[in-house]
N, C-alpha and C positions, 0 to 999 in steps of 0.2 A: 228739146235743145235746138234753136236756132244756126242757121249756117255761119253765122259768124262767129259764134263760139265756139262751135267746131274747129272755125279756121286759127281760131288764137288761143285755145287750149293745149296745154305745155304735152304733147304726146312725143314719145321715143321713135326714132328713127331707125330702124331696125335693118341692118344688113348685113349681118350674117347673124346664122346660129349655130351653135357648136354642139352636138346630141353623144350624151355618153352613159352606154350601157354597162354593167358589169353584174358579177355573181358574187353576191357579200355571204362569207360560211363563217359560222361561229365555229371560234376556237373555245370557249369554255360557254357555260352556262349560259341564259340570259334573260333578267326577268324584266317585260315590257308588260311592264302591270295596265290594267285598264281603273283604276282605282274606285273598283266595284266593292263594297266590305259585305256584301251579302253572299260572298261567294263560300266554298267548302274551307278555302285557306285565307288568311288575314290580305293576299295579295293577288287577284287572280290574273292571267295572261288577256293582254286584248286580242280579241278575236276576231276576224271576219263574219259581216251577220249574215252572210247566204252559206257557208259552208266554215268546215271547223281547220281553219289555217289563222295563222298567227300572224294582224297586222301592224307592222311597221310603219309609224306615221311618217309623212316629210318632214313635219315640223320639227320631231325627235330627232331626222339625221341632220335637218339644215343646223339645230342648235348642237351638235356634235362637232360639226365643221364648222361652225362658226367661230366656237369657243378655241379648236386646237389652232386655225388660221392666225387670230388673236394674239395666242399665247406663244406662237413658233416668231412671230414677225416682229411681237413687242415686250413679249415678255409674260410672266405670269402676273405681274400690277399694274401692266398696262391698261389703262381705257379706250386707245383709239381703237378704231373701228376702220373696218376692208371697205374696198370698192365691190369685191365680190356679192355682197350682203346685205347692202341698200344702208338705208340710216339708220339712227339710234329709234329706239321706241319711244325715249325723252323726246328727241326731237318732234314740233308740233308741224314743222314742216313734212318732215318723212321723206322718203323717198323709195320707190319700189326695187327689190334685189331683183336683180340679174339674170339670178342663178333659180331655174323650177326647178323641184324636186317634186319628186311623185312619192306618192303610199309607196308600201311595196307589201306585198304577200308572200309568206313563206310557198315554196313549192309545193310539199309535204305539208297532210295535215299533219295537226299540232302532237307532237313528243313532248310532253314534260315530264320533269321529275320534279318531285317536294324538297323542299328543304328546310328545316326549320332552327330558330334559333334563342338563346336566351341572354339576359344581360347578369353578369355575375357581379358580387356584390367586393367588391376588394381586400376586404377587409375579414369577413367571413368567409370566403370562396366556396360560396355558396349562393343560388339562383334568385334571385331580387321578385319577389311576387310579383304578379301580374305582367311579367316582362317578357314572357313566350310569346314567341310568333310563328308564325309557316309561310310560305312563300313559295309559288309555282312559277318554274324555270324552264324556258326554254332550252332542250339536249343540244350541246356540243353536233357539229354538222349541218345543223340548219341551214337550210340557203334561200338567201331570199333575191328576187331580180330587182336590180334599181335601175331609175333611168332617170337624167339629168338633163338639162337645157338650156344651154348658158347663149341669152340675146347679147348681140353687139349692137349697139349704140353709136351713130355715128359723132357722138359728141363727148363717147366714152374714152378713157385711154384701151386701147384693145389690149395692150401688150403687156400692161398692170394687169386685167381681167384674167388674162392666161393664164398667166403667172400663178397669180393667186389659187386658181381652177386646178393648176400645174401640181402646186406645195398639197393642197388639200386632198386630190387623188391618189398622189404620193403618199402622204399617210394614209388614207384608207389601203391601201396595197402593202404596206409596210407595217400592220396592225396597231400601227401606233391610234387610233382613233377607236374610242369607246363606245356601245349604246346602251341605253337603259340603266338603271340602277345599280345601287351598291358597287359602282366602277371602282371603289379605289377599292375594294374587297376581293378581286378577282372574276368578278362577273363580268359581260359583257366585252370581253376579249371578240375580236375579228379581225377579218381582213377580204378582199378583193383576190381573187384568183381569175379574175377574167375581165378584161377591159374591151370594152369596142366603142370608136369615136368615128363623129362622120361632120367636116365644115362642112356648111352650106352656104354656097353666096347669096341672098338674099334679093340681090340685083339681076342675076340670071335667070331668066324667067323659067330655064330647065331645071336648074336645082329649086325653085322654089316650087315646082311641081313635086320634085324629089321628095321634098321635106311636108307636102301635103300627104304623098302616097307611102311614108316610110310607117312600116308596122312597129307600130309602140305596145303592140303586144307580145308575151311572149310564151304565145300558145306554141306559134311556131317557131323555127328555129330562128333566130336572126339571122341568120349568116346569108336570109335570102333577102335582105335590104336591097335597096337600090342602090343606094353607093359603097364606096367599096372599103375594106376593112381593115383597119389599123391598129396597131400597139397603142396604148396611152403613151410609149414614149416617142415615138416617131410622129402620131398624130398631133402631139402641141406643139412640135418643132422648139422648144424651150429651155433653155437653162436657169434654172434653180439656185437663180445670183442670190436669193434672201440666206440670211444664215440663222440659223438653229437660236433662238435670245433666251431660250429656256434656262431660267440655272436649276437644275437638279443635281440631286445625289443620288448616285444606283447603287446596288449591294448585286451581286449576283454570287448566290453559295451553293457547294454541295455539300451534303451532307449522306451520313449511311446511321442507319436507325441501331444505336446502342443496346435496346431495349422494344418491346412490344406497344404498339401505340394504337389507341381506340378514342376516334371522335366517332362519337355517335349517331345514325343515319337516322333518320325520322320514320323509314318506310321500310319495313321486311320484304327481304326477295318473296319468301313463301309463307304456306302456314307452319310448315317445320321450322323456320328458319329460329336462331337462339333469340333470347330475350334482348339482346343486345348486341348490334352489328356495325362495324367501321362504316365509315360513311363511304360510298363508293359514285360515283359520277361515267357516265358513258364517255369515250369517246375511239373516235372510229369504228361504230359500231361492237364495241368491249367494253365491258364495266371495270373499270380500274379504280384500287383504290386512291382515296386524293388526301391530301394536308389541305382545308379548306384557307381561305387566306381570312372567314372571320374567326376560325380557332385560334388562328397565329397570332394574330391582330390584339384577341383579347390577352394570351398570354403576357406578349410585349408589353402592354399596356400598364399591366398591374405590375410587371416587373419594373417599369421606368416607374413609376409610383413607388416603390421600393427601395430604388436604386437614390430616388435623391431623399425621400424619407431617411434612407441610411445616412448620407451624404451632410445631412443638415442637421440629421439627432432629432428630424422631426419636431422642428421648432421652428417651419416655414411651413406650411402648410398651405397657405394661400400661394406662395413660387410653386410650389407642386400642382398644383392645378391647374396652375398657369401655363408651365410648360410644358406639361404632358396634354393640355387641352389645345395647345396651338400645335401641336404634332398630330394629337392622334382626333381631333376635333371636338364639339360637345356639343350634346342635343339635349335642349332644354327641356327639363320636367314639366309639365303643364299643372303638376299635383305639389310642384315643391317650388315654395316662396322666394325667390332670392333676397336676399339681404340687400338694402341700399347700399350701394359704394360711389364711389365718383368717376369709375371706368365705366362706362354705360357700355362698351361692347361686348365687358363681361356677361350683359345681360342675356345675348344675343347669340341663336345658336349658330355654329363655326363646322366648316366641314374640314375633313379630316386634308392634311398637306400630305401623309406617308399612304405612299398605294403596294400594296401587299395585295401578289399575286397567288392565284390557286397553282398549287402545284402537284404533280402525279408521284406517286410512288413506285417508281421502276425496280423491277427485278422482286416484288413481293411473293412469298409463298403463297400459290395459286390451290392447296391443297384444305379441302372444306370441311375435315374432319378436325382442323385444329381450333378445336373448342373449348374454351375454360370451363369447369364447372365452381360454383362458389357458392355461398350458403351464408346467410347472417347468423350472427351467435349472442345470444341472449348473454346481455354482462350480468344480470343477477346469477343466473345458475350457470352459467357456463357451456349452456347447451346449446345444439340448435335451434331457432327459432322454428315453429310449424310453419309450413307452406313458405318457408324463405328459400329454396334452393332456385338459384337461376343460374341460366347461359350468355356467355358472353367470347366473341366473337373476335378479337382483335386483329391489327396485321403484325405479321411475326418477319422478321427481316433474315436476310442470308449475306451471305460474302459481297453478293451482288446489287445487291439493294440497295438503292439510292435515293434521294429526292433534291430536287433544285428548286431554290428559293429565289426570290426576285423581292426586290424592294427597292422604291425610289421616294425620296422626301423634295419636295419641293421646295426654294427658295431657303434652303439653308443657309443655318447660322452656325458659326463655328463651334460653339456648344452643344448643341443638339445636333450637329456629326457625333460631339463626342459621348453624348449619351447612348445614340443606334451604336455605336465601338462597344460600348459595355455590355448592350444586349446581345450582340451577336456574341461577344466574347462570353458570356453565359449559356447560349445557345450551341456554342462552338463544344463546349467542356460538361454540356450535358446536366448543366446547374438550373438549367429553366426545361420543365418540361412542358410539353405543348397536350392538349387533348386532356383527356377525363382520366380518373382514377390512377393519378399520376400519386398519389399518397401509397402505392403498393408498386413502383416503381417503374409504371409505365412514362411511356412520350420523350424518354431520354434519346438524345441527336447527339451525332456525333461530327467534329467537320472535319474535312476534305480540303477543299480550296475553297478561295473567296475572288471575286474581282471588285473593287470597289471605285468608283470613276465618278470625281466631280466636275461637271460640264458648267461651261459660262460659258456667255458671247464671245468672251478672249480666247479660253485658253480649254484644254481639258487633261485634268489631270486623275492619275491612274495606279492605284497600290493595288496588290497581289500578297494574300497570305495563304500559305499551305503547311499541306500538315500528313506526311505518307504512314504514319501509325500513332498511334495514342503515345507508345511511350518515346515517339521521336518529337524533336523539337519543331517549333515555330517558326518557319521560314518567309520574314517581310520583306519588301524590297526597298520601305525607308521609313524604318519604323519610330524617328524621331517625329515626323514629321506627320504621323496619327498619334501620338504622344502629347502634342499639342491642342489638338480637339478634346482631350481626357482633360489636361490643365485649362483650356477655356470654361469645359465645363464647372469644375472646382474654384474657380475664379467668379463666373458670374452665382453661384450659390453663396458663396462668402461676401458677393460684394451687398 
């Protein structure tokens, strides 16, 4: 390359940099698949190849933050795009983002647990062949170090770039940002417990020494950087003028378990352990039992399938697909032909808008000897069958027992608030149960309170139901006014 194309080639002008380190811990699960299928489970963890820690690509968190930036500033149908994050990939022009993002490496080697799952058939409720899988998860506590590096440009707007830097760290610190897979299932929950940020001016020939000699490793501690150490909120000097354009719906419920409930865990604590054991999930270094959010999920699912099947007499079947498939999403069978129709996005698979979180089961009987025994019974003779006796392990609830639900549907429509009304209200009253072997009266909930908040750009609005014993009554704070989500519903199936 020639000196004069040097001198007329379009390069950035770079005067300051903004360097920001933090410690990202996983709150639930997290599977950062390498999408190896040669492995022991259908999904294995990407790995580091000199030692066995779990890596965190940049690419995986810049498209993390890119997508929540996105969706907090324009909405969930919006298309435009940040300054943070360069240009479109359509665009043939392009343009380089702003923002590095490094790998990052877990601490710790790799802690997984299995998880494994199946697709149930709706109709039968019963396991659809060939539709098992297993999946290896990174444990609840993981910590991994990030480190970021945001150039200023002096042709940039600086105070857009913060900003934007500002909202995006904010969510990471506020666990509203997700990584890896199955996010709307409950996986891949986190958050930021530790932020350090250091400006550099560019133009000071001391700070640019600074920013040559600063350890971007983090053998050692940082705290012995060269320059000195800041809060992420003091460090961007910023207010957070953007507003929230998200519209959602949240549910947030408690509930206390009516009944014994057993989702099934893929992997025996020991070789004693019974043939059958709740599914249980680490966190805080304790194994607690969990309400997985893909048990829940399936539950809901087949019940909203139900619910308008009942609704319509089952003489719309095509509406039924429709709108339990724009809720709860649809992944295309590669083995099953679709029918031509004239909606071609039918064709096309849709991920799900409702994110149903994992939840714990507080207050459960910590005591190991409570073990079913049960036995198949041959219907010809009435006996038992040989070698059918097995164990099964469920969790058994007390006074104290509780579990909280979390759910939020995206970009609702007044219908489909009013269909999640019926499910929780089946949920509430113990009509829909969750987990396996619910035919012998397990998985029965029972509710508590609900908080339910629908947020817009304008406005957010916010009902409360509760409920202090089974045989006391329903206390709403405006209950005409969810009454109406029930008749949207009934309106758009009739119409």
């Amino acid at each position: 390359m020639n000196s004069d194309r040097l001198k007329n080639r379009n390069q950035r002008h770079i005067i300051e940099r903004i360097i920001v380190k933090g410690t990202l811990v996983l709150n639930t699960p997290t599977c950062l698949g390498s999408g190896d299928v040669d492995g022991d489970t259908d999904l294995v963890l990407l790995r580091d190849s000199r030692e066995d820690k779990a890596l965190l690509m940049g690419s995986s968190i810049a498209g993390a933050l890119r997508n929540y930036l996105r969706e907090y500033q324009n909405g969930y149908s919006a298309i435009e795009e940040s300054l943070l994050f360069g240009g479109l990939r359509s665009d043939e022009e392009g343009e380089q983002s702003p923002l590095i993002i490094n790998d990052a490496l877990s601490r710790e080697n790799i802690k997984a647990e299995l998880r494994d799952g199946v697709k149930i058939n709706s109709i039968t409720r019963t396991a659809e062949p060939g539709a098992k899988y297993d999946l290896e998860l990174l444990e609840a506590g993981t910590k991994f170090d990030l480190y970021f590096e945001l150039l200023i440009d002096a042709d940039k707007n600086k105070e857009q770039l913060v900003r934007e830097l500002a909202i995006v760290l904010k969510g990471l610190k506020d666990g509203e940002i997700n990584i890896g897979i199955k996010k709307r299932r409950g996986f891949g929950r986190c958050h930021v417990e530790k932020w350090q940020v250091w400006e550099l001016d560019m133009t000071n020939p001391n700070q640019r020494f600074q920013w040559l000699t600063l350890d971007r490793d983090w053998a050692q501690s940082y705290t012995k950087s060269p320059n000195i150490s800041k809060s992420i909120e003091t460090a961007l000097q910023v207010q957070l003028d953007a507003k929230d354009k998200r519209d959602r719906l949240t549910i947030q419920a408690t509930f206390i378990l009516a009944s014994p409930l057993l989702i099934r865990s893929g992997q025996a604590s020991s070789d004693k352990a019974p043939d059958v054991v709740h599914l249980k999930s680490r966190r805080n270094e304790e194994l607690k039992p969990i309400l997985s959010g893909t048990a829940l999920t399936g539950a809901l699912r087949h019940r909203a399938e139900r619910i308008i099947n009942t609704l319509t007499q089952g003489k719309k079947q095509l509406i039924t697909e429709q709108i339990v498939n724009e809720i709860f999403g649809f992944v295309k069978d590669k083995k099953q032909k679709l029918e031509s129709t004239n909606n071609e996005q039918a064709k096309k698979a849709k991920a799900s808008r409702l994110t149903v979180d994992e939840s714990i089961i507080e207050g459960a009987t910590k005591d190991n000897d409570l073990v079913q025994n049960r036995i198949a019974i041959d219907r010809f003779t009435g006996g038992a069958l040989h070698g059918a006796l097995f164990q099964e392990q469920p969790v058994f609830g007390s006074e104290n027992t509780k579990v909280e639900l979390k759910l939020e549907l995206r970009q609702p429509k007044g219908y489909e608030i009013g269909l999640l009304l019926l499910l929780l209200k089946d949920l509430w009253t113990g009509d829909l149960p969750v987990g396996g072997t619910s035919s012998i009266g397990r998985g029965r909930l029972h509710g508590k309170d609900t908080t339910i908040t629908l947020h817009n750009s304008q406005e957010k609005t916010t009902w409360t139901i509760s409920q202090l014993a089974k045989d006391e009554p329903l206390v709403v704070n405006d209950i005409e006014s969810l009454d109406k989500f029930v008749t949207a519903l009934n309106e758009e199936l009739a119409a």
